[in-house]
TORGU-343480 format. One record per residue (C-alpha): residue number from 0; x, y, z. Coordinates in nm, 2 decimals. Layout:
N
R / NUM / X / Y / Z
...
END
This chain:
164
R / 0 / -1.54 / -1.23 / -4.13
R / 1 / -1.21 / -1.39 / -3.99
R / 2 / -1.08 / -1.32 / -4.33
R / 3 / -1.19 / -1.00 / -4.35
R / 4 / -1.04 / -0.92 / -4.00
R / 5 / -0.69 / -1.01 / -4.12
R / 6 / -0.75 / -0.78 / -4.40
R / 7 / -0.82 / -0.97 / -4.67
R / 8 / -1.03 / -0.68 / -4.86
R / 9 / -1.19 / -0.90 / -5.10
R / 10 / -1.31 / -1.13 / -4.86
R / 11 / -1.48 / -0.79 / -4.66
R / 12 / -1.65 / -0.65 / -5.01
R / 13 / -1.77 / -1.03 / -5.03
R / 14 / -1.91 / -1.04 / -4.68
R / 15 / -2.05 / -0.70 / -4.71
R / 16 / -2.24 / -0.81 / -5.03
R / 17 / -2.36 / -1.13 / -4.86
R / 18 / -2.48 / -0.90 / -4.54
R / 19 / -2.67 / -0.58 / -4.73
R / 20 / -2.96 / -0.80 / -4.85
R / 21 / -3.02 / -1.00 / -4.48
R / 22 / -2.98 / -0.67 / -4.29
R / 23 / -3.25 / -0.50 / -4.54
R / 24 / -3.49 / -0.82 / -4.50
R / 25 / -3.43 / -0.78 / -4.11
R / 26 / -3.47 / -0.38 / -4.10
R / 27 / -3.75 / -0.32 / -4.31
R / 28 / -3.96 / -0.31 / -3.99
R / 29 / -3.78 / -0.03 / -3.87
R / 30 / -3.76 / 0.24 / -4.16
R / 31 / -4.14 / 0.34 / -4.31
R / 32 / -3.93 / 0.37 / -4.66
R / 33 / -3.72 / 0.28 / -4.89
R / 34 / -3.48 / 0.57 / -4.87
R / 35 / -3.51 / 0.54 / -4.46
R / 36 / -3.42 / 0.17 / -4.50
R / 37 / -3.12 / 0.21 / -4.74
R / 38 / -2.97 / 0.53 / -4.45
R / 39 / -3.05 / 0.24 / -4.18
R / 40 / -2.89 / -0.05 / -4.38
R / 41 / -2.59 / 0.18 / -4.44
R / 42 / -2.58 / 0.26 / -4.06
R / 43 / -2.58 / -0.03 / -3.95
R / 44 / -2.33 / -0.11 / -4.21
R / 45 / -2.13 / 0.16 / -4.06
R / 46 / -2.14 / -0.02 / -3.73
R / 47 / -2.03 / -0.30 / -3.81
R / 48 / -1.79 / -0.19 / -3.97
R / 49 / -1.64 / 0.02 / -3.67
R / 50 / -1.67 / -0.30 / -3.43
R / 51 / -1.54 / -0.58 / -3.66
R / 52 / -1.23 / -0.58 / -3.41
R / 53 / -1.50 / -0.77 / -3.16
R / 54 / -1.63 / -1.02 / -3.34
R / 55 / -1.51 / -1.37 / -3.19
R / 56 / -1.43 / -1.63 / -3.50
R / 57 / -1.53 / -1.93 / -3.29
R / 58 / -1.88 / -1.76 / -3.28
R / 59 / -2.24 / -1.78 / -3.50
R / 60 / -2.18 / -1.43 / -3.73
R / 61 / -2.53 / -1.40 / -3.78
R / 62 / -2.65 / -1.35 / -3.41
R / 63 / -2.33 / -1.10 / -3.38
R / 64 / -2.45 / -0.89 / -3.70
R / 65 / -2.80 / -0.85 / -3.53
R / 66 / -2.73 / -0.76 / -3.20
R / 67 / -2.57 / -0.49 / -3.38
R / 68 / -2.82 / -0.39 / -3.59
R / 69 / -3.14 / -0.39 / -3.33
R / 70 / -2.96 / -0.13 / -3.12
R / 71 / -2.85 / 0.08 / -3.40
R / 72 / -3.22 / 0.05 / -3.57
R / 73 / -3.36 / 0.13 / -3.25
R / 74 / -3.18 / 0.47 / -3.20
R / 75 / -3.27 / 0.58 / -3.55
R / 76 / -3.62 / 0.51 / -3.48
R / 77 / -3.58 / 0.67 / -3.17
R / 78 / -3.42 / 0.97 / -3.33
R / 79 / -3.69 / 0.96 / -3.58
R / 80 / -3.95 / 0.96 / -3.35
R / 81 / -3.83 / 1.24 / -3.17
R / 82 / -3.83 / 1.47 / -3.46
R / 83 / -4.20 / 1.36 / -3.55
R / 84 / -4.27 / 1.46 / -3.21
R / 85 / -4.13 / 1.84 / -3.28
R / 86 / -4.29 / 1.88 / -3.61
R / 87 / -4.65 / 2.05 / -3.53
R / 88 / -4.95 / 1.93 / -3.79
R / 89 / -5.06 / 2.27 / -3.96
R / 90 / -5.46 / 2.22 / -4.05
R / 91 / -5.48 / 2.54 / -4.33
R / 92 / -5.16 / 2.70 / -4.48
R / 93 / -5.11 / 3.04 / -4.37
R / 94 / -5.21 / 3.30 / -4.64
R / 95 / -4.95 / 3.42 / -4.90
R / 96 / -4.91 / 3.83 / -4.81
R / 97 / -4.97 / 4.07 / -5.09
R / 98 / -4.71 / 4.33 / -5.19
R / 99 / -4.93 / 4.56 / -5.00
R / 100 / -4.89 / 4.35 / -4.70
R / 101 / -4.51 / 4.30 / -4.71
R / 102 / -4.48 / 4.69 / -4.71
R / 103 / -4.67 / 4.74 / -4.40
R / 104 / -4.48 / 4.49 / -4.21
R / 105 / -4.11 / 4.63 / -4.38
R / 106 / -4.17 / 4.99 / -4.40
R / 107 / -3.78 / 4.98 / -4.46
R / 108 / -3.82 / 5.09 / -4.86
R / 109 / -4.03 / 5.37 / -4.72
R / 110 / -3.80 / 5.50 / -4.46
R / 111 / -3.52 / 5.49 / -4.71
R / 112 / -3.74 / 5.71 / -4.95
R / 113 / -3.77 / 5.97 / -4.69
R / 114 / -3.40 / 6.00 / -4.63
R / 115 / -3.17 / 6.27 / -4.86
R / 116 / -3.07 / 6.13 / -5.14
R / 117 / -2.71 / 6.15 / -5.01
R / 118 / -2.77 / 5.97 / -4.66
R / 119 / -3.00 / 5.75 / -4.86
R / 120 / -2.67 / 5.65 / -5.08
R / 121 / -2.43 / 5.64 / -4.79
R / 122 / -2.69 / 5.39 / -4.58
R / 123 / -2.73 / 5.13 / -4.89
R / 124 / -2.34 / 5.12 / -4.99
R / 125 / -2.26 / 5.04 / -4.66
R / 126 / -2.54 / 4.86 / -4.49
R / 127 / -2.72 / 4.69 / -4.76
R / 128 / -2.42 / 4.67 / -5.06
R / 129 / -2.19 / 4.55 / -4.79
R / 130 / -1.91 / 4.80 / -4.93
R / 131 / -1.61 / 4.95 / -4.79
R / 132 / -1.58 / 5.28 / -4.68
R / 133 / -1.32 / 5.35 / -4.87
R / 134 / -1.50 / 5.23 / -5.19
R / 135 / -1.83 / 5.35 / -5.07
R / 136 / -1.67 / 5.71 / -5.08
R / 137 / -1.50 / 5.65 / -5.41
R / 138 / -1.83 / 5.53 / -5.57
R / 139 / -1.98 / 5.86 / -5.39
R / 140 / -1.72 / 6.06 / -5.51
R / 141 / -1.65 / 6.18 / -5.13
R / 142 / -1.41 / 6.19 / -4.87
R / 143 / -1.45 / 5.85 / -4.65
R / 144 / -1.58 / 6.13 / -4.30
R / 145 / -1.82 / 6.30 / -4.54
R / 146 / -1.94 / 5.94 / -4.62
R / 147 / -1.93 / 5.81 / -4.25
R / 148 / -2.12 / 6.15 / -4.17
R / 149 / -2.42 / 6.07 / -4.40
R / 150 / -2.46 / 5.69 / -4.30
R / 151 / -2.43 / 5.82 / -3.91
R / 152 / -2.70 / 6.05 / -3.94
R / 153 / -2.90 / 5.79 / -4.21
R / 154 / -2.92 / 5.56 / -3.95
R / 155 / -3.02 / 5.84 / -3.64
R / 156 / -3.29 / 5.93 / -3.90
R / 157 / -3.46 / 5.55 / -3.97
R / 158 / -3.45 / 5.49 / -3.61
R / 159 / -3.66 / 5.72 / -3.53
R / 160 / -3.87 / 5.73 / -3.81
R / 161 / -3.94 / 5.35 / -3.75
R / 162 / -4.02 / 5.44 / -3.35
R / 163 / -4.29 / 5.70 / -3.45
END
């Protein structure tokens, strides 16, 4: 590690190399999986990396590298944990709706049926289509009022058809 912290990079891919295998062995209790335990290894990798600066050369490196490791194994469990705790066990899966269904619950198609075919055209360029005005009324073949007229009163007319 002294090498490493004068920069020697070789030395720091060596010790890293020599450190992924002993921090998996020591974190396997803390990730359920293999995926989990490679995220925590790299973590904690991470970490170490980020506080290299305080490791004292006329110290063990092993007890260093761990009492990095256990806190930073600890929060991701924690985190972990605290997801698990959000997600809600579901005992049947809700039904799949039917075409039939979906209609009831978005009566928006049949809203749109009832307008003129002018509003109808006017309310899909510009609220579904995303389009311009300007483009909207090209596409129409209309001026861009006549255009902002017909969406206006599409959208008086499916509010209060979806009230009723």
């Amino acid at each position: 590690m002294q090498q490493a912290q004068a920069g020697d990079r070789d030395a720091y891919r060596a010790l890293l190399d020599d450190l992924a295998p002993i921090l998996a062995r020591f974190l396997r209790r803390w990730a359920p999986n293999t995926d989990d335990l490679d995220d925590l290894c790299q973590e904690t990798l991470m970490t170490l990396h980020r506080a290299r600066h305080t490791y004292d050369p006329t110290r063990p490196l092993d007890p260093w590298v761990f009492a990095i490791a256990r806190p930073v194994a600890r929060d991701n469990l924690r985190r972990r944990l605290t997801h698990l705790s959000r997600e809600l066990p579901v005992e049947t899966l809700p039904e799949v709706a039917s075409a039939e269904d979906a209609r009831d619950e978005h009566p928006l198609e049949d809203v749109l049926a009832r307008l003129s075919p002018q509003q109808r055209q006017a309310f899909e360029c510009l609220r579904i289509q995303g389009l311009s005005v300007e483009e909207s009324a090209r596409r129409e073949g209309t001026s861009t009022g006549a255009l902002k007229v017909r969406a206006h009163r599409a959208s008086v007319a499916i509010k209060e058809m979806l009230k009723g």
